[in-house]
VMD Tcl script that draws the C-alpha trace (Angstrom):
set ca {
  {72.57 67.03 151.50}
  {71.37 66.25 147.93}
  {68.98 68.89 146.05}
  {66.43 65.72 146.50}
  {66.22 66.25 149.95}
  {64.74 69.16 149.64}
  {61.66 68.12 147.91}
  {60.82 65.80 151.05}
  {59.35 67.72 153.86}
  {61.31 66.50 156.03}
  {64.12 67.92 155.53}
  {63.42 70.84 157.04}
  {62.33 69.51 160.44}
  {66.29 69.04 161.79}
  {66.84 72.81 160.67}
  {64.23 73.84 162.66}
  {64.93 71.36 165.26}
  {68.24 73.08 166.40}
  {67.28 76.12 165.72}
  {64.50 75.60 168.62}
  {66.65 73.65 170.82}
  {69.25 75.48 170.34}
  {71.54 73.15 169.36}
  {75.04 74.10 167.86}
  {78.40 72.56 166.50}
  {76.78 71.31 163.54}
  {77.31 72.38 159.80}
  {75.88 71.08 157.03}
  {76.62 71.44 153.34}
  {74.44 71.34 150.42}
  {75.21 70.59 146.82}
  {73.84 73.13 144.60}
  {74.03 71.77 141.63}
  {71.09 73.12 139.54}
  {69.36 69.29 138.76}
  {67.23 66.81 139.99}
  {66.63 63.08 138.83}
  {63.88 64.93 136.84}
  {65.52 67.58 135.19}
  {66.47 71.25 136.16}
  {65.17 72.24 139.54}
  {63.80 75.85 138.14}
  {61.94 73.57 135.57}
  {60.84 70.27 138.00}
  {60.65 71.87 141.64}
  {61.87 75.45 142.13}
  {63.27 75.34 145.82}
  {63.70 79.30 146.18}
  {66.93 80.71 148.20}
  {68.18 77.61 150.30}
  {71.04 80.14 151.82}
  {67.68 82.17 152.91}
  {65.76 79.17 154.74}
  {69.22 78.58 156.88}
  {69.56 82.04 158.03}
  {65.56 82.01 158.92}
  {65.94 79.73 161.14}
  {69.41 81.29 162.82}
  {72.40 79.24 161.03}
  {75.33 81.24 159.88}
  {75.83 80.42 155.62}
  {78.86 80.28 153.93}
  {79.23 80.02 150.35}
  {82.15 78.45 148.52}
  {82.80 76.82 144.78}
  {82.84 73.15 144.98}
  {84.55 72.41 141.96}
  {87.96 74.18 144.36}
  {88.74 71.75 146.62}
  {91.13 74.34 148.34}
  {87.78 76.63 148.87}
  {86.06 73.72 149.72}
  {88.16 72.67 152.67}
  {89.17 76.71 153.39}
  {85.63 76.99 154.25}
  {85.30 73.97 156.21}
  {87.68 75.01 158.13}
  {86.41 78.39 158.94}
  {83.12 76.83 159.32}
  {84.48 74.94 162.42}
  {86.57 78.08 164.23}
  {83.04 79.18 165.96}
  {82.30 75.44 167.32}
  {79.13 77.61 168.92}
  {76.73 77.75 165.92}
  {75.21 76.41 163.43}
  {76.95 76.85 159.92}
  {75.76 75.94 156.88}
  {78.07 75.53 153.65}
  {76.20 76.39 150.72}
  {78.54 75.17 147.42}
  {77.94 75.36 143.82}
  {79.29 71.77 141.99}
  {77.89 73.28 138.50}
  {79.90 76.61 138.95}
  {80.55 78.66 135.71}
  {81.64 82.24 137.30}
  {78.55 82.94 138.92}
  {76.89 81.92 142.05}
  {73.21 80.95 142.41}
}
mol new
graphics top color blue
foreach p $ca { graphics top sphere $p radius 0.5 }
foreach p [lrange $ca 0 end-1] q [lrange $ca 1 end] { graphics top cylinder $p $q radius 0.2 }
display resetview
């Protein structure tokens, strides 16, 4: 999912959608990359703690660097040991030794 997304509203209907239905085996990943087509999101559209709004609604985060495709695909894997949740894989593509 694109930081974009998360300006529309409706991106967080399917989040809440499985968390009421109770629907599992997904995971989704965002791409935390600190812009929009605008500019910075803290300066166009500050979207808060996206890890946070995940875990609200009952998905399990992970958190990796996405600039190390190693971590990336380490914590894909993980992601899909517990086929009985909902996992979402929170990466940083603008990574500079610290995580947002």
């Amino acid at each position: 999912m694109a930081m974009g997304s998360w300006m529309k509203a409706k991106f967080g209907k399917p989040i809440m959608f499985a968390a009421h239905h109770k629907v599992d085996n997904l995971i989704s990943t965002v791409d935390w990359n600190h812009q929009q087509i605008d500019g910075p999101t803290d300066k166009v559209m500050n979207l808060g703690n996206i890890r946070e709004k995940f875990e609200a609604f009952g998905w399990t985060t992970l958190e990796m660097n996405g600039n190390d495709m190693d971590e990336v695909i380490a914590t894909l894997e993980q992601a899909k040991i517990d086929w009985n949740r909902k996992t979402h894989c929170h990466y940083d593509a603008y990574y500079h030794g610290q995580r947002s």
